[in-house]
C-alpha positions as CSV (number, residue, x, y, z in Angstrom):
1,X,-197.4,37.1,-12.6
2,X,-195.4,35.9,-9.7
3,X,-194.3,38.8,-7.3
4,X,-191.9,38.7,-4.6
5,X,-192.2,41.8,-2.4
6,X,-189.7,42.4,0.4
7,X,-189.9,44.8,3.3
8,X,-193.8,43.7,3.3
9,X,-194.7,44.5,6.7
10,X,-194.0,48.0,6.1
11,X,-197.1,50.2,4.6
12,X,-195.8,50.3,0.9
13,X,-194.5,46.9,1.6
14,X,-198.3,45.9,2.5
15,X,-199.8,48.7,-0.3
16,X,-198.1,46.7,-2.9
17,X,-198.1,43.2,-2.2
18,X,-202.5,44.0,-1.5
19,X,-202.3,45.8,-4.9
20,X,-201.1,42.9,-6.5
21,X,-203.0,40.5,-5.0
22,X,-205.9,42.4,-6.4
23,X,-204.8,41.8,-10.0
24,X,-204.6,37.9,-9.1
25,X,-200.5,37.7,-9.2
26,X,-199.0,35.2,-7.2
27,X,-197.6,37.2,-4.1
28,X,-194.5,35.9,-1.9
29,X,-194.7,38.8,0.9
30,X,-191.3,39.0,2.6
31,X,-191.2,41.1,6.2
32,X,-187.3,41.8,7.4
33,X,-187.9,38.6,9.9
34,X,-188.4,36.6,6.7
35,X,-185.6,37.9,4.7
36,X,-183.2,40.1,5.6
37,X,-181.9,41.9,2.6
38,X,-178.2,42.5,4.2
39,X,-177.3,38.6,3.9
40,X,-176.7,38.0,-0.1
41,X,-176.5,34.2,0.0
42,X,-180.2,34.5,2.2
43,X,-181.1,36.9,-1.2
44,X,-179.7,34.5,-3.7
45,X,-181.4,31.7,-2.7
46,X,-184.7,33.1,-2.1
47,X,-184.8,34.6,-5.5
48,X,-183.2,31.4,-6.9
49,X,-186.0,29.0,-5.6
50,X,-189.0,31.0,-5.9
51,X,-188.1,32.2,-9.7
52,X,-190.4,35.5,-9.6
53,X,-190.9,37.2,-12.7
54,X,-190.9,40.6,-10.3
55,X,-189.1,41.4,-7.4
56,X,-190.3,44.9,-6.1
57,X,-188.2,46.1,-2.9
58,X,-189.9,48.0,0.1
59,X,-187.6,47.2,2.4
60,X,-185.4,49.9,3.9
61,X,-183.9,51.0,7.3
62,X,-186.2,54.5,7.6
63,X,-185.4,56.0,10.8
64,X,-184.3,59.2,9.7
65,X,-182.4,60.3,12.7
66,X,-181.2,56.7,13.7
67,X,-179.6,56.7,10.5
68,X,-177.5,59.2,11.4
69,X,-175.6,57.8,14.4
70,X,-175.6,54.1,12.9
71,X,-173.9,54.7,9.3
72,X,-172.7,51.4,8.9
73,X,-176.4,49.3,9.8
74,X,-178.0,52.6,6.8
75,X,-175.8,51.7,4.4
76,X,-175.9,47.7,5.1
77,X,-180.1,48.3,4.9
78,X,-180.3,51.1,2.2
79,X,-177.1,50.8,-0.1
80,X,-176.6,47.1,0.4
81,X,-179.5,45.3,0.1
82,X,-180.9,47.1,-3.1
83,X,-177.6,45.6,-4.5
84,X,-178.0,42.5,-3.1
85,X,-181.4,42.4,-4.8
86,X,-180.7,44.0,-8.1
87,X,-177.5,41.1,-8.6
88,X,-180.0,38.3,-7.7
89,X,-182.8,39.5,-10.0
90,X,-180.1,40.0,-12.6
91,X,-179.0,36.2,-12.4
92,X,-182.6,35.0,-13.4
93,X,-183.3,38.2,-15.6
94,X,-186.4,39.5,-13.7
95,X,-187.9,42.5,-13.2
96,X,-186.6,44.1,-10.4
97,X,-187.8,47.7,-8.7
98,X,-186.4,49.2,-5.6
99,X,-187.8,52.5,-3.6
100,X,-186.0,55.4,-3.0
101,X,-186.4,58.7,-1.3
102,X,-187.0,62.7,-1.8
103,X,-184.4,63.5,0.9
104,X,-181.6,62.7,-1.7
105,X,-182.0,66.2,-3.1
106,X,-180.8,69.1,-0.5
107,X,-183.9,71.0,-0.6
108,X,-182.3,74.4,-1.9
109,X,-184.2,74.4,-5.2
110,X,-187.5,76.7,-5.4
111,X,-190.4,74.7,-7.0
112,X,-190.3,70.6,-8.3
113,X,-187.5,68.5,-8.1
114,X,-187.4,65.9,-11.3
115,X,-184.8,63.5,-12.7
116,X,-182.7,66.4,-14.7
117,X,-181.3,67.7,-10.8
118,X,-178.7,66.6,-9.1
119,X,-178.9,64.7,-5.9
120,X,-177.2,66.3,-2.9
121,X,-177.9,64.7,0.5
122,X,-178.0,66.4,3.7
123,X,-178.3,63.2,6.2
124,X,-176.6,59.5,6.6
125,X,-180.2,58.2,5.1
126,X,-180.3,60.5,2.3
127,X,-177.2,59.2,1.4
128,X,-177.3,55.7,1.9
129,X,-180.6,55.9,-0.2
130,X,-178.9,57.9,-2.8
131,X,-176.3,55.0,-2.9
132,X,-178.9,52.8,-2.9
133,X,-179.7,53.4,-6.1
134,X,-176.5,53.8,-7.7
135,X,-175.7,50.5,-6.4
136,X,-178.4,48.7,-7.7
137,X,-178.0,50.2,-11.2
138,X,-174.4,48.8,-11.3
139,X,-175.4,45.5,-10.3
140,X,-178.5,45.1,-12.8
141,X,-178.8,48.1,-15.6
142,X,-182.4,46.9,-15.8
143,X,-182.7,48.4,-12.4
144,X,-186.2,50.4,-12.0
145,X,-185.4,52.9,-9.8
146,X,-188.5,55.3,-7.4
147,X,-188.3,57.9,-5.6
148,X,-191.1,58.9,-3.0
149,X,-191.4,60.7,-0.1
150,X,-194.5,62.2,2.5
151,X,-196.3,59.1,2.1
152,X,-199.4,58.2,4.2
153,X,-201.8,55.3,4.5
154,X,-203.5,53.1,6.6
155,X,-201.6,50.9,9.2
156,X,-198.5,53.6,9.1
157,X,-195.7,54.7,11.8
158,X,-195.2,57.8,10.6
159,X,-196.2,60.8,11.4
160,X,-198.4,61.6,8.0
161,X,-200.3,58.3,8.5
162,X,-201.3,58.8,12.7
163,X,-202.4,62.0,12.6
164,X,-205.9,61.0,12.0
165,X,-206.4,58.9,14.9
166,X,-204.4,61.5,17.1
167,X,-206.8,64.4,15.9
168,X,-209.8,62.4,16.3
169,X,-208.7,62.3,19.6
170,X,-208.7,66.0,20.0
171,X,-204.8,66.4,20.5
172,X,-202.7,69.4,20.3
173,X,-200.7,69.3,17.0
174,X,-197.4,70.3,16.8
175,X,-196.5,70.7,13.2
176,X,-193.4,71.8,11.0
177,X,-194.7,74.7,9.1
178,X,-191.4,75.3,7.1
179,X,-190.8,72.1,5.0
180,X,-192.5,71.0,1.9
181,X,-192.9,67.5,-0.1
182,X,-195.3,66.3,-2.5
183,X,-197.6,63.4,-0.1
184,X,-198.3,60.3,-1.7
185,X,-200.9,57.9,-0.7
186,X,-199.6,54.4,0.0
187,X,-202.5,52.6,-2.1
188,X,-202.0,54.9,-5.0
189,X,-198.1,54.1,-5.0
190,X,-198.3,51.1,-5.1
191,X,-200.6,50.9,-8.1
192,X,-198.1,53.0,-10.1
193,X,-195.3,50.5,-8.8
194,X,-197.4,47.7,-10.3
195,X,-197.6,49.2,-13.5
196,X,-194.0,50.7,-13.7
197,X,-193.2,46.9,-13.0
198,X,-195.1,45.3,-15.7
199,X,-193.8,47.6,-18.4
200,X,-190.3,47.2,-17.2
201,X,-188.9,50.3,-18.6
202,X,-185.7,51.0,-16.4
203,X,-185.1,54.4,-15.4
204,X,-185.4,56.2,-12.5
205,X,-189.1,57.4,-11.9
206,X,-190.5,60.1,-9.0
207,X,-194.0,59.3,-8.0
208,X,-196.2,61.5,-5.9
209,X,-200.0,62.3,-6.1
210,X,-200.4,65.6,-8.0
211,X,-200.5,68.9,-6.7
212,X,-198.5,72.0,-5.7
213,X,-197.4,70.2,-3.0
214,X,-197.7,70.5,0.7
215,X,-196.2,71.0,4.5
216,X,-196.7,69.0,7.1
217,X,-199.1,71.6,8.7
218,X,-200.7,72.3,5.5
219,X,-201.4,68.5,5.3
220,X,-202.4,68.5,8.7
221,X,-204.8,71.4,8.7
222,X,-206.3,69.8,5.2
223,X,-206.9,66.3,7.2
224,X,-208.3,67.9,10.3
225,X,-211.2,69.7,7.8
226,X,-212.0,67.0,6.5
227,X,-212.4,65.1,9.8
228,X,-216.5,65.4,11.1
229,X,-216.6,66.9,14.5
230,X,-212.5,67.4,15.0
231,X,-211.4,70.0,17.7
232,X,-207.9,69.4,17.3
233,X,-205.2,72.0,18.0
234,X,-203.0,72.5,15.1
235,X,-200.1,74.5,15.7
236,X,-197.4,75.2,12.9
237,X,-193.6,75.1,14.5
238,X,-190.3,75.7,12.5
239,X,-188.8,72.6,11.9
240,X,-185.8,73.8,13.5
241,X,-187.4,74.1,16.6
242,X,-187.3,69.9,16.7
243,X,-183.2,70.0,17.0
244,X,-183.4,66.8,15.2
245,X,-180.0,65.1,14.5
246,X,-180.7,64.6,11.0
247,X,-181.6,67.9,8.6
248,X,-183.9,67.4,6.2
249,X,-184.6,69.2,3.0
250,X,-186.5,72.4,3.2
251,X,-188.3,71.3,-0.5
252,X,-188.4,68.0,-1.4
253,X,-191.3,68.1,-3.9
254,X,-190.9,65.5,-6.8
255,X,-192.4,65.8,-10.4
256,X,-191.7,63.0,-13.0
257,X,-190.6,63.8,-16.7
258,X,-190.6,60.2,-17.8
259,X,-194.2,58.4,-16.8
260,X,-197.0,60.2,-19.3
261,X,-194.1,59.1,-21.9
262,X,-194.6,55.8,-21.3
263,X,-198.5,55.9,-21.1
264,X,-199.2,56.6,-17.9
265,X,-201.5,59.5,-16.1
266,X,-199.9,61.4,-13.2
267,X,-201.6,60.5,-9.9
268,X,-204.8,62.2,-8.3
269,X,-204.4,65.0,-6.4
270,X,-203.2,64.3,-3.3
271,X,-206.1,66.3,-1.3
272,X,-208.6,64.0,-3.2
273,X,-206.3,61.3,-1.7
274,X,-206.3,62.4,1.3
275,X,-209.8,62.4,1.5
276,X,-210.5,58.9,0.7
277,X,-207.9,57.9,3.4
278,X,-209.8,59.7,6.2
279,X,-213.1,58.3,4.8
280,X,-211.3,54.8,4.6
281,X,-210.4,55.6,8.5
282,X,-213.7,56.7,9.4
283,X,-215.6,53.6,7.9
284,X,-213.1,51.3,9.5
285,X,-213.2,53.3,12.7
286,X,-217.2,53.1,13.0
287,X,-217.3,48.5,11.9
């Protein structure tokens, strides 16, 4: 099949369109210099002349704390372009999926978040994500709508993906101790987002790797043990103790009540994840 991924030089962006590739579709891998998913008409025509027969969207304005003094540029990024997407994919009747976030939900709720709860979000991202997804519903009902969140992978910015290389390196580890999400590795998402595309069944989805979930130091910690000959530091902080602009949810753990319905197996665990990312690190570390 022909796949159009946008936000590709982001790691789910790169996850999926390498996915694909590996199935033998016909990949047109869009980074934010390529097409910026603000500008409709740049949308309409792209979408128009390539004719995909799957558009799956990646691309989204992350910063979390930037978000929150730039409003306007969140919701153009997050809000916008998913509709601008949706309405194009709706004019040629494609299959169109789009990535949202945990961080909709306010983090109040003991245990697993799923689709039954109500969103509440805490930050300007949270909410531009949140209308993100409402937007693109309204544009295109056949909308497929997935939330994610604490994902980690190779080539990643965030903090999840570089702690490998910075406790190879022996460094001291400052790590929030009191927030907890469900990680999700970036190759494993973007399997599921292959096959949530090609059975096109629109709803709204949460994928994570399985598990009880995890903080950031408990992540950490798990890495670091896993990691031969690793002295690294690891010390747990609260997160409040960041005085970050943005708040985040104190449990953002996901749990889907829709995918074994439609035939598909939840996710590994994500410590047996986790452990073929640092073994995919090591190898590529060592050629």
């Amino acid at each position: 099949m022909k796949v159009v991924v946008t936000g590709a030089g982001g790691l789910v962006g790169r996850a999926v369109a390498e996915c694909c590739r590996q199935f033998g579709d016909d990949v047109l891998s869009f980074a934010h210099n390529d097409l910026d998913i603000v500008y409709p008409d740049a949308v309409n025509k792209n979408i128009r002349d390539n004719k995909p027969d799957v558009v799956i969207n990646c691309a989204a304005w992350t910063n979390v704390d930037a978000c929150e003094s730039d409003g306007t540029r969140a919701f153009a990024v997050n809000a916008e372009g998913p509709r601008n997407l949706a309405s194009a994919c709706r004019a040629i009747e494609c299959v169109f999926l789009t990535i949202s976030t945990d961080y909709v939900f306010d983090g109040e709720k003991e245990g697993f978040y799923t689709q039954l709860d109500n969103p509440n979000p805490q930050s300007v991202y949270a909410a531009s994500k949140l209308e993100g997804e409402r937007r693109a519903a309204l544009a295109y009902d056949r909308s497929i709508i997935v939330r994610t969140g604490y994902v980690f992978g190779r080539g990643g910015t965030n903090f999840l993906s570089t702690v490998i290389p910075r406790a190879r390196r022996g460094d001291h580890l400052k790590v929030v101790s009191d927030t907890y999400g469900t990680p999700t590795y970036a190759k494993d998402l973007g399997e599921r987002l292959r096959q949530l595309a090609v059975l096109n069944v629109p709803k709204i989805y949460h994928v994570v790797n399985s598990g009880s979930g995890a903080s950031f130091e408990q992540f950490t910690r798990t890495a670091v043990d896993l990691i031969a000959n690793c002295n690294a530091l690891v010390e747990g902080i609260p997160d409040a103790a960041l005085n970050r602009p943005a708040k985040r949810p104190r449990n953002s753990r996901l749990r889907c009540l829709f995918t074994e319905g439609i035939g598909l197996s939840p996710l590994r665990d994500w410590e047996n994840a986790l452990a073929e990312f640092v073994a995919a690190e090591s190898e590529a570390k060592s050629n």
